[in-house]
C-alpha positions as CSV (number, residue, x, y, z in Angstrom):
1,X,8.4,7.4,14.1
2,X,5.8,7.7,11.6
3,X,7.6,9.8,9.1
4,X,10.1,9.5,6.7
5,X,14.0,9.1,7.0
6,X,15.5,10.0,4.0
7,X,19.3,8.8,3.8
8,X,22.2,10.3,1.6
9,X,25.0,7.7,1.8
10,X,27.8,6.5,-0.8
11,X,26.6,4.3,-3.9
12,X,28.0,0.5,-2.2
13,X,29.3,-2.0,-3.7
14,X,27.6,-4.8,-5.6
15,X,26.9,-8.0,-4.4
16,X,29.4,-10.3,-5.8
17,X,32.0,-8.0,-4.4
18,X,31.0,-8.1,-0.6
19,X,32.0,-11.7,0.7
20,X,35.2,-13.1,-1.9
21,X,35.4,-16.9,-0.4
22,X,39.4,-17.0,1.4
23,X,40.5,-20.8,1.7
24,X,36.8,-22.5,2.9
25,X,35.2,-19.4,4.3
26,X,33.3,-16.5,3.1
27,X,34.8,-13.4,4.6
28,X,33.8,-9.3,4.2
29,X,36.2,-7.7,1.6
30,X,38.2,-4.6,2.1
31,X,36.4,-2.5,-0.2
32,X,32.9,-3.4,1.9
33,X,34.3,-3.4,5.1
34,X,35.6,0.3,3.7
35,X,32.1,1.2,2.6
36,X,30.2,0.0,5.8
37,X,32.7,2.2,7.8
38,X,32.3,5.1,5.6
39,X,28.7,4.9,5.1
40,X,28.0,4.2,9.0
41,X,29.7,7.3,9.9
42,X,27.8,9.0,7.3
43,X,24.6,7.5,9.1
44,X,25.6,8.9,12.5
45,X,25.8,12.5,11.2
46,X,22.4,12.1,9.9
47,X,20.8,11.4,12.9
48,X,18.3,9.5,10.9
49,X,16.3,8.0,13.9
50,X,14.5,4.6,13.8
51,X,11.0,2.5,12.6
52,X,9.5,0.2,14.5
53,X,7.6,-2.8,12.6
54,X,6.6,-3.2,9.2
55,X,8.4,-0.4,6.8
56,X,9.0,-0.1,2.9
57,X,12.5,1.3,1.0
58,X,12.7,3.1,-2.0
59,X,16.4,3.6,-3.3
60,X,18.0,5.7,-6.0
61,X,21.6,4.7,-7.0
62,X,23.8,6.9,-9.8
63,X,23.3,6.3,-12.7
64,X,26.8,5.4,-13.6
65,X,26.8,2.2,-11.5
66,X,27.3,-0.8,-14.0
67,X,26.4,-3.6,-11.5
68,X,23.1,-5.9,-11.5
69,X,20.2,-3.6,-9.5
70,X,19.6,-5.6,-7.2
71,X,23.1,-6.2,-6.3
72,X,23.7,-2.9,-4.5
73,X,20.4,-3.4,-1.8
74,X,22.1,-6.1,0.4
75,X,24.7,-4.2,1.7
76,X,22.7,-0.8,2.3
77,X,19.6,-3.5,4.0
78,X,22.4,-5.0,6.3
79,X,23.7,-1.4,6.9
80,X,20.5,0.0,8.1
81,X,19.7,-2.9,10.6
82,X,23.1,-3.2,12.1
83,X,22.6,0.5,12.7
84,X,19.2,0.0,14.3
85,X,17.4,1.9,11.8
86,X,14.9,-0.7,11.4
87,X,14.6,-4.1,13.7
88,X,15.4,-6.6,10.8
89,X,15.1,-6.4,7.0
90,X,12.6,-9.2,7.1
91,X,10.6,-6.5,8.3
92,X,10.4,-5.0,4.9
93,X,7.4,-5.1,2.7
94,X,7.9,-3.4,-0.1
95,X,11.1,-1.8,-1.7
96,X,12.2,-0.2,-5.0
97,X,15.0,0.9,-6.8
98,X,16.2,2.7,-9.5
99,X,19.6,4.2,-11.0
100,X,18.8,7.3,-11.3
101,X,20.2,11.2,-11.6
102,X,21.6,11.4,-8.1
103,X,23.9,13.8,-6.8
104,X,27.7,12.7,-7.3
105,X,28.4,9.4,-6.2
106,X,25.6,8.9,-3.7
107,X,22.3,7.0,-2.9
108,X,19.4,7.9,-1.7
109,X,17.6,6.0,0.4
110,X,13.8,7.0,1.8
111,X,12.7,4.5,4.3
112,X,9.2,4.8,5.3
113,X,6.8,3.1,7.9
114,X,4.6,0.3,6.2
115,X,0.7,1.0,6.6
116,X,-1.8,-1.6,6.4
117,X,-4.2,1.0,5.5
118,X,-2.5,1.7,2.4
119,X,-1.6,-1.6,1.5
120,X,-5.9,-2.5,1.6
C-alpha cells in the first residue's frame, strides 16, 4: 500500500498506567486492556489495511490530555502491530506528535510508507 491510512481511535492511556507491577510481575491493567479492546474494534471498522517495510507516524492527541507526550505512543505503536497494520514498530523511521484540536476524545493517527527518496 503506498498511500496513507489515516486512523481515528480513542486518546490511550499514558505509559505509566499500562503495566502496574502485581506481586513480582508486570501485568496489563484494566483500563489498557479496556482501551486495546475498544480501540481494536475501532480498527476493524476502519478497514485501515496494511504497510509493508519502512513507514513513518504522525499522531495528534486532544488537547486535554495531561500526561508526558510521549507517554501515549507505546500503546497506540503496540496496537497497530498486534493488528498487522505494520510488521513491527522497529520498522518505524520517523514519527511525531502533537496534542492538538482533535475531535472529542480521539487521536488521529496518519501512518505513512517511509521513502528513501524523500529521506535523501
Amino acid at each position: 500500500m503506498n498511500h496513507p491510512i489515516i486512523l481515528k481511535l480513542p486518546a490511550p492511556p499514558p505509559l505509566n498506567s499500562l503495566y502496574p507491577t502485581v506481586g513480582r510481575k508486570r501485568v496489563k491493567s484494566k483500563r489498557y486492556k479496556a482501551w486495546l479492546t475498544e480501540a481494536g474494534w475501532q480498527l476493524q471498522l476502519q478497514r485501515p489495511g496494511s504497510i509493508a517495510g519502512p513507514w513513518e507516524i504522525d499522531v495528534g492527541l486532544p488537547r486535554g490530555l495531561t500526561g508526558d507526550i510521549d507517554g501515549y505512543l507505546k500503546g497506540m505503536l503496540d496496537l497497530i502491530v498486534s493488528h498487522k497494520i505494520v510488521d513491527d514498530d522497529k520498522h518505524c523511521r520517523r514519527l511525531s506528535i502533537a496534542k492538538a484540536v482533535t475531535i472529542g476524545a480521539d487521536a488521529i493517527i496518519t501512518l505513512t510508507p517511509f521513502s528513501t527518496e524523500e529521506a535523501a
